[in-house]
MIGU-613246 format. One record per residue (C-alpha): residue number from 1; y negated, z negated, x. Coordinates in steps of 0.05 Angstrom, whole numbers, always signed. Layout:
> NUM, Y, Z, X
...
This chain:
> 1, -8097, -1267, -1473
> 2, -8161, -1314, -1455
> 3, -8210, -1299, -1510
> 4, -8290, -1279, -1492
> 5, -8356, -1311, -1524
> 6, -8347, -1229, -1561
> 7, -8290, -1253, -1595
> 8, -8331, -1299, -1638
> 9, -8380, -1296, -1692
> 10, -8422, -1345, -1733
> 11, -8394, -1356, -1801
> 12, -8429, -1395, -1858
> 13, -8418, -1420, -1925
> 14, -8483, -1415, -1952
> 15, -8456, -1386, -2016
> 16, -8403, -1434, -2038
> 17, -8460, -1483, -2015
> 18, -8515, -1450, -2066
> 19, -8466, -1448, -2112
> 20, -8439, -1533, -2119
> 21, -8515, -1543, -2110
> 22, -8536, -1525, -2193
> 23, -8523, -1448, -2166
> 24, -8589, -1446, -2131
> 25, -8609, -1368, -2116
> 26, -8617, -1329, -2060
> 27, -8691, -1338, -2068
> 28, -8701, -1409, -2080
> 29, -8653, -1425, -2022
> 30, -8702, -1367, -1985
> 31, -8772, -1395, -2006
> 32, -8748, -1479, -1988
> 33, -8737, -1448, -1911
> 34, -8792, -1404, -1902
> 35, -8747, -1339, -1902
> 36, -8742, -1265, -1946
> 37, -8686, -1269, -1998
> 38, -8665, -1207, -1956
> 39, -8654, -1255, -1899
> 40, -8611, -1298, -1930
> 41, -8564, -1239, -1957
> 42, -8551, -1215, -1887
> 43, -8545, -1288, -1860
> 44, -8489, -1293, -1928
> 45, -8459, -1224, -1902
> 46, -8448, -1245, -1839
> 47, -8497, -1182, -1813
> 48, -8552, -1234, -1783
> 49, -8550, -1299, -1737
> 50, -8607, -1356, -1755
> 51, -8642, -1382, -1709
> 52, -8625, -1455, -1691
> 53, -8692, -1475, -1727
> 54, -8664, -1431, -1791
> 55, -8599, -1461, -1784
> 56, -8626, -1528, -1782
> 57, -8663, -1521, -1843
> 58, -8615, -1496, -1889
> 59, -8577, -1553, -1869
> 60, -8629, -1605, -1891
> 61, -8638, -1557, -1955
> 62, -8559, -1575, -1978
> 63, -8564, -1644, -1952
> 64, -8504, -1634, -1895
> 65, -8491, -1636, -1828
> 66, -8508, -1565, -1788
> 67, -8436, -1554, -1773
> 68, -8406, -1564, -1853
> 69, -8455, -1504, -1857
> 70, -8446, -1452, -1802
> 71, -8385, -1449, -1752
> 72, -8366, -1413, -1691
> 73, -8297, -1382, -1700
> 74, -8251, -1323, -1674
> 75, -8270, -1258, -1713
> 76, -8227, -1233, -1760
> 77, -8187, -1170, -1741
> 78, -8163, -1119, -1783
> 79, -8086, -1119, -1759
């Protein structure tokens, strides 16, 4: 079955990334892009897309290219 731009989702590693980098926090990662710590749960959880700007940043933050940070792959289904 051909698949649909609905069949994909952003996914991140933000937190394995905060984590390898002297387990920054939610809020440090937060306050170095201009964001809430609330933001960067939901971007975590998978609940909220970044902007490309946002995406960019956190990028520079961990020192890696944009797509070792955030992907676009299938979603996951629950079968």
């Amino acid at each position: 079955m051909k698949k649909s731009m609905d069949d994909y989702q952003i996914i991140n590693n933000i937190r394995k990334l905060r984590f390898f980098h002297e387990e920054m926090t939610q809020k440090e990662l937060a306050q170095r892009v201009g964001v809430t710590r609330q933001t960067i749960i939901s971007l975590e959880k998978g609940k909220y897309s970044p902007s490309l700007e946002l995406a960019f940043k956190i990028a520079l933050v961990f020192d890696m290219p944009i797509g070792k940070v955030f992907s676009f792959d299938l979603k996951e289904t629950g079968s």
